[in-house]
C-alpha positions in Angstrom: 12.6 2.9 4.6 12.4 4.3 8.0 9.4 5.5 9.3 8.2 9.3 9.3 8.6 11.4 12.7 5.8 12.5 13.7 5.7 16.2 14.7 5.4 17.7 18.2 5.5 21.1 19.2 8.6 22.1 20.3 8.5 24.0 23.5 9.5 27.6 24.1 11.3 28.2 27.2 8.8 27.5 30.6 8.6 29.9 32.3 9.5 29.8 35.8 6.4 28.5 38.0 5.1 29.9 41.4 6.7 27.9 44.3 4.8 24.7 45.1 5.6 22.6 47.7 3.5 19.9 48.2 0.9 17.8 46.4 -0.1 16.5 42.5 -3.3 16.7 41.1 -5.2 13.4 41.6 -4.6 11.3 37.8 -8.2 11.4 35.8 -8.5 10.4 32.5 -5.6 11.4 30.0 -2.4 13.9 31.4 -4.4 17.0 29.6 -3.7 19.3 32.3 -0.2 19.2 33.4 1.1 22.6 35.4 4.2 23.7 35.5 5.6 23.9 38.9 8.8 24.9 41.2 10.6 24.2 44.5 13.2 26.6 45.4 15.6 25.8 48.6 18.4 28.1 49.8 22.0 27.7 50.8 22.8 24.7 48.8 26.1 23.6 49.2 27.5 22.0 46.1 29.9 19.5 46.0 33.2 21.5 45.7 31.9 23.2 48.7 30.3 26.6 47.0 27.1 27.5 48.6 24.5 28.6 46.3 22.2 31.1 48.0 19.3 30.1 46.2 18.6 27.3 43.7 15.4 26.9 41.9 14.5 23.7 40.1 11.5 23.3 37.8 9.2 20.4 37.6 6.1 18.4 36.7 4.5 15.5 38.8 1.7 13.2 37.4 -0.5 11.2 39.7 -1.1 11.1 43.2 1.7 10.5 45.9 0.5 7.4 48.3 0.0 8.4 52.2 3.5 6.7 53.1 5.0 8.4 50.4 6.7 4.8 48.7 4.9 4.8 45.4 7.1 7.7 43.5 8.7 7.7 40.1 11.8 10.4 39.1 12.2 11.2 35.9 15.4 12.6 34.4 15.6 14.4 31.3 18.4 14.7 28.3 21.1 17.4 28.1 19.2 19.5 25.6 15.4 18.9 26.9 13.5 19.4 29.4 11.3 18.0 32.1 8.3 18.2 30.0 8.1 14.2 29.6 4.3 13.3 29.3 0.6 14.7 28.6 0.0 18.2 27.8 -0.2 21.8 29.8 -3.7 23.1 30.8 -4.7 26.2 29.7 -3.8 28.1 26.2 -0.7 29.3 25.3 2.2 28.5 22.7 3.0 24.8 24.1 -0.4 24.1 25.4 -0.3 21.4 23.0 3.2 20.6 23.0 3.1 16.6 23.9 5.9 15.4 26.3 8.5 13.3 25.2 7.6 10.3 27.0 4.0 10.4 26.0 4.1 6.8 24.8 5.1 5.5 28.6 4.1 7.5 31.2 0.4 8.1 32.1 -2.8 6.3 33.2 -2.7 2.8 32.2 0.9 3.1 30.5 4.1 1.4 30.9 4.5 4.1 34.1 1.5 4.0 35.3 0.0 7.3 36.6 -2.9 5.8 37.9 -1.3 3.6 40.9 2.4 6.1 40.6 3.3 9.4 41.5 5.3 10.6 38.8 8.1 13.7 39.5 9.9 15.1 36.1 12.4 17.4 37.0 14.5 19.8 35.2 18.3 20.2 36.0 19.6 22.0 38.1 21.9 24.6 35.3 19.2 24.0 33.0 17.1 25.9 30.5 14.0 24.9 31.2 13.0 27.4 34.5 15.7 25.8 36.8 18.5 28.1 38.3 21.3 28.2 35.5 23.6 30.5 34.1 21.2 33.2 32.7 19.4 33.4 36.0 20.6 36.9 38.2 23.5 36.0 40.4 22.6 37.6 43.5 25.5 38.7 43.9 25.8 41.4 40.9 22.1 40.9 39.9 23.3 40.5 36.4 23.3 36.9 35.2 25.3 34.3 36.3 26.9 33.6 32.8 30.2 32.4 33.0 30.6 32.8 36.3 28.1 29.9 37.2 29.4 27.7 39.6 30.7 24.2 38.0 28.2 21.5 39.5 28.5 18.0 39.1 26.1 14.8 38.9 25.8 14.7 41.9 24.8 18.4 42.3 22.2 17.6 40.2 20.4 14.8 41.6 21.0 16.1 45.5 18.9 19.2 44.2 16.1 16.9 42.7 16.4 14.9 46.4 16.3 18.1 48.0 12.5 18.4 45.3 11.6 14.6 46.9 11.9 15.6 50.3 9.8 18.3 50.1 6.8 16.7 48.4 7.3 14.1 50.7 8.9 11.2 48.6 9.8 8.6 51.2 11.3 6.5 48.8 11.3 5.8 44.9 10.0 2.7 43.2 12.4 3.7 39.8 14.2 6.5 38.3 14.1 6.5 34.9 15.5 8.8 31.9 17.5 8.7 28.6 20.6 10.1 27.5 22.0 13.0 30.3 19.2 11.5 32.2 20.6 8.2 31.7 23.6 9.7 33.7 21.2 11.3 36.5 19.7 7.7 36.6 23.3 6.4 37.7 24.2 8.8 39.7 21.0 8.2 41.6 21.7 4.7 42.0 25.5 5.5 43.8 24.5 9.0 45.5 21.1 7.5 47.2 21.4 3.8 46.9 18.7 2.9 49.6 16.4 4.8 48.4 15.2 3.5 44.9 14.1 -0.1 44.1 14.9 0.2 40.3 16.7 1.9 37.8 15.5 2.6 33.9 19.0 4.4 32.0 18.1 4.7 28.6 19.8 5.7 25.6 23.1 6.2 28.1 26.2 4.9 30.5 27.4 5.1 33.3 30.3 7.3 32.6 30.9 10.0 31.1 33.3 10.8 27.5 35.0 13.6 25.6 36.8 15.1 29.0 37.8 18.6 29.4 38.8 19.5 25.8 35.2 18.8 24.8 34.4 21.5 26.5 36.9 23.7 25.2 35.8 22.3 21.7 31.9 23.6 23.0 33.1 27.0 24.3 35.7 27.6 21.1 32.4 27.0 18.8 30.2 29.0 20.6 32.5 32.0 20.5 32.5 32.0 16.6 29.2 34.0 17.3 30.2 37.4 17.1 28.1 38.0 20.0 29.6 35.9 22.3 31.4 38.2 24.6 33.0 35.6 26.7 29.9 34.4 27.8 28.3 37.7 28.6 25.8 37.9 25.7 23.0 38.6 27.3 22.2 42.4 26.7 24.3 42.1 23.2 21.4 40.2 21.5 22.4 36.9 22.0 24.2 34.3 20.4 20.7 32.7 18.0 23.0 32.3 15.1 25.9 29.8 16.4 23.0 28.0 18.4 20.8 27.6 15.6 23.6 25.8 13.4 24.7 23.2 16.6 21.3 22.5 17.1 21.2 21.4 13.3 24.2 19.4 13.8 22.4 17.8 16.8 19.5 16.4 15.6 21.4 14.8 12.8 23.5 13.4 15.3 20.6 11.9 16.6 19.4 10.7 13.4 16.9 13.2 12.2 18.2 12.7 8.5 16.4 9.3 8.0 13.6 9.9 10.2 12.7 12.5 7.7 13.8 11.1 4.3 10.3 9.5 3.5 8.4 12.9 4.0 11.5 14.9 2.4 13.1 13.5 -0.3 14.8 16.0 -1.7 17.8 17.4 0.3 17.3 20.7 0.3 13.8 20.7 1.6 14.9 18.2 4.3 17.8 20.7 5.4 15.7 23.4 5.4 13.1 21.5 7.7 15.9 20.7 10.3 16.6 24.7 10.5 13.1 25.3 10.8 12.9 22.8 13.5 16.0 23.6 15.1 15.3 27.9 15.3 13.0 27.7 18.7 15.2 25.9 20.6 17.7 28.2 20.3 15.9 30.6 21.2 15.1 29.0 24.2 18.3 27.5 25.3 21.3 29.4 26.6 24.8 28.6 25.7 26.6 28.9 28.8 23.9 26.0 29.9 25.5 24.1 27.4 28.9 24.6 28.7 27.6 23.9 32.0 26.1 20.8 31.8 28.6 19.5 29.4 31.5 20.3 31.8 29.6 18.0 34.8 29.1 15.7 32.0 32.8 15.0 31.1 33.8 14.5 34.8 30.7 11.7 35.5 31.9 8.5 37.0 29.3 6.0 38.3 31.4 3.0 37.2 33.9 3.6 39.7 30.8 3.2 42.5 29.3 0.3 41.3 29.8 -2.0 44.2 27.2 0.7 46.0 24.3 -0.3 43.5 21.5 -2.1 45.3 18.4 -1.2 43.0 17.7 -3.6 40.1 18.4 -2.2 37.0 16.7 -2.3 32.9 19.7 -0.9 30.4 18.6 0.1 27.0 20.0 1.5 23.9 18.9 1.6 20.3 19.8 -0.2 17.6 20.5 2.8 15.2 21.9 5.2 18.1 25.2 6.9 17.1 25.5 8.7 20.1 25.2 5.5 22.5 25.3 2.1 20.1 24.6 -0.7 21.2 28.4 -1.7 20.5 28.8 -0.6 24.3 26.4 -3.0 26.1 28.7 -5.8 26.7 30.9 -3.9 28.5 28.4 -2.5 30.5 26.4 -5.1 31.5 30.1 -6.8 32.3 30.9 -4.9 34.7 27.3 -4.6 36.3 27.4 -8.3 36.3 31.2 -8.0 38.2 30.2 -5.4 40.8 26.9 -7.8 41.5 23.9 -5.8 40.2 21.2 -7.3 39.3 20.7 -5.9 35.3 19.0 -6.6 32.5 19.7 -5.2 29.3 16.8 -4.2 26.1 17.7 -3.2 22.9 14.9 -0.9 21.2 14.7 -2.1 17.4 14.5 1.6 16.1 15.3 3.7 13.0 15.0 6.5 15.1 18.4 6.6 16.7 19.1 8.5 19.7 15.2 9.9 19.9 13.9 6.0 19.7 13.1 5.9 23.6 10.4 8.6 22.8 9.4 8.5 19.2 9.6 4.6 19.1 8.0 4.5 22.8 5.6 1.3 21.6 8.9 -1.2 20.4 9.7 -1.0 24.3 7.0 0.1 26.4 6.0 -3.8 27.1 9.4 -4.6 28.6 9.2 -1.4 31.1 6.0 -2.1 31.8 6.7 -5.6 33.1 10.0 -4.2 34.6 7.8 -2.0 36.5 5.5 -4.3 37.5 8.1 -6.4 39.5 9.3 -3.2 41.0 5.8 -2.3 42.6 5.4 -5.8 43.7 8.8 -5.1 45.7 7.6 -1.9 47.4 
């Protein structure tokens, strides 16, 4: 029988933090007073050449960056969560308490250690999590950007979070680590800045992208059975709560949600109606046309095809009872790592938590990280 989840708080929407621009608080003790922080740059040029006149990106460091500026970590968040990824917000308030989702790795004396690391965890750029997305103003109508949000790519994404490195002074990363979407951002790193990481932790991932463009047409065509929807422009019609509510259901089952709570919830109906209940603030705090957003950059991701550009080392892992990444996929992988000459290992995490293991399930793996970890520092 699997085991029970253990509940978190699930955050509300953060909201968008004063501009900082330069240092972390010095690591003391447990992560018990994380703040929530933002870097805003203007005139970023995406890759298909639109220039943004502003974009804001949200983020949390941990630690204390080194004087030469060599001892930094990146983390890289999944497509429905956010860069909330260890310890716990100072202060009171609704999430105060709300544990991040890489709790079990990250912090003094864990796998990433906070004590000797400078930890940066950074929303996505067309995110819903305080970053510069769709339901942001477009300064050009000051209404939001809703449909009419540029279409970025992965590498969109992680030249914004270098664009965040540079100006906290990040000379150069030790590892960039994350699961699922950031499993991609983790890839794309290693092809987009090759020089300037040591290692790479994709978890829960690959290094390409599936479903192409009609699973974004799928996405879109679901979202506009909320009568709402408006062709995206939902914002001052109540939003769309009802439609988001029922994919975030489907979601978590996806992920395997069903088994982690069949000991507490044995009967079906109480277990369903836990999932809603558990499923209601997030969509509340995530906006559709984020989905669409991040799903369309998804479908078009391509690291494979840059391989031979890898230099950083890399750790692979999946879970045994993912459904959304099985392990089934590994030897392929790792095959053509192995063919474009990167150095890779691969980890499996023996988990009945499916697609959530990396987090929920952080002890089954935190051992091999942290000795993955350990050779990277000695490299830096």
């Amino acid at each position: 029988m699997p085991p029970t989840l253990s509940r978190r708080p699930l955050l509300a929407a953060l909201p968008l933090a004063t501009l900082v621009t330069a240092t972390a608080a010095r690591a003391q003790g447990p992560l018990d007073n994380v703040e929530r922080r933002a870097f805003t740059t203007r005139s970023f040029r995406l890759e298909n050449g639109t220039v943004m006149p502003e974009v804001t990106l949200a983020y949390e460091t941990y630690g204390t960056l080194a004087p030469d500026g060599r001892n930094a970590v990146l983390l890289t968040h999944g497509y429905t969560s956010s860069q909330h990824m260890a310890g716990r917000y100072a202060g009171a308030g609704p999430d105060s308490g709300a544990e991040g989702s890489w709790d079990g790795l990250v912090g003094p004396g864990k796998a990433i250690d906070t004590d000797r690391l400078f930890v940066v965890s950074s929303n996505m750029l067309g995110s819903s999590y305080g970053s510069t997305s769709p339901a942001h103003k477009n300064p050009a109508t000051g209404k939001p950007y809703g449909p009419d949000f540029p279409q970025i790519s992965l590498g969109d994404i992680v030249n914004a979070q270098k664009a965040l490195l540079d100006s906290l002074g990040v000379k150069h990363l030790v590892a960039v680590a994350g699961p699922s979407f950031g499993g991609y951002q983790v890839f794309q790193w290693s092809v987009s800045y090759p020089d300037f990481m040591d290692g790479l932790v994709a978890v829960v991932s690959a290094p390409k992208g599936s479903g192409g463009e009609a699973s974004v047409t799928a996405l879109i065509d679901a979202l506009a059975k909320d009568p709402n929807w408006n062709g995206g422009r939902y914002y001052d019609n109540g939003g769309i709560g009802e439609i988001l509510t029922a994919m975030r259901v489907a979601t978590l089952k996806r992920y395997g949600i069903d088994d982690q709570l069949a000991a507490k919830f044995p009967d079906k109906a109480a277990r369903e109606a836990e999932i809603v209940r558990r499923a209601a603030p997030w969509a509340k705090a995530f906006d559709g046309n984020s989905l669409v957003v991040l799903r369309r950059a998804s479908v078009r991701f391509d690291a494979e095809k840059d391989f031979p550009k890898v230099k950083a080392k890399v750790l692979y892992v999946l879970s045994r009872t993912d459904k959304v990444f099985p392990p089934s996929i590994a030897p392929d992988v790792m095959a053509k790592m192995k063919a474009a000459g990167i150095t890779a290992d691969y980890f499996e995490i023996d988990s009945d938590f499916g697609h959530s293991a990396s987090g929920l399930d952080a002890a089954k793996w935190a051992p091999r990280l942290k000795t993955f970890m350990a050779d990277l520092e000695k490299r830096s």
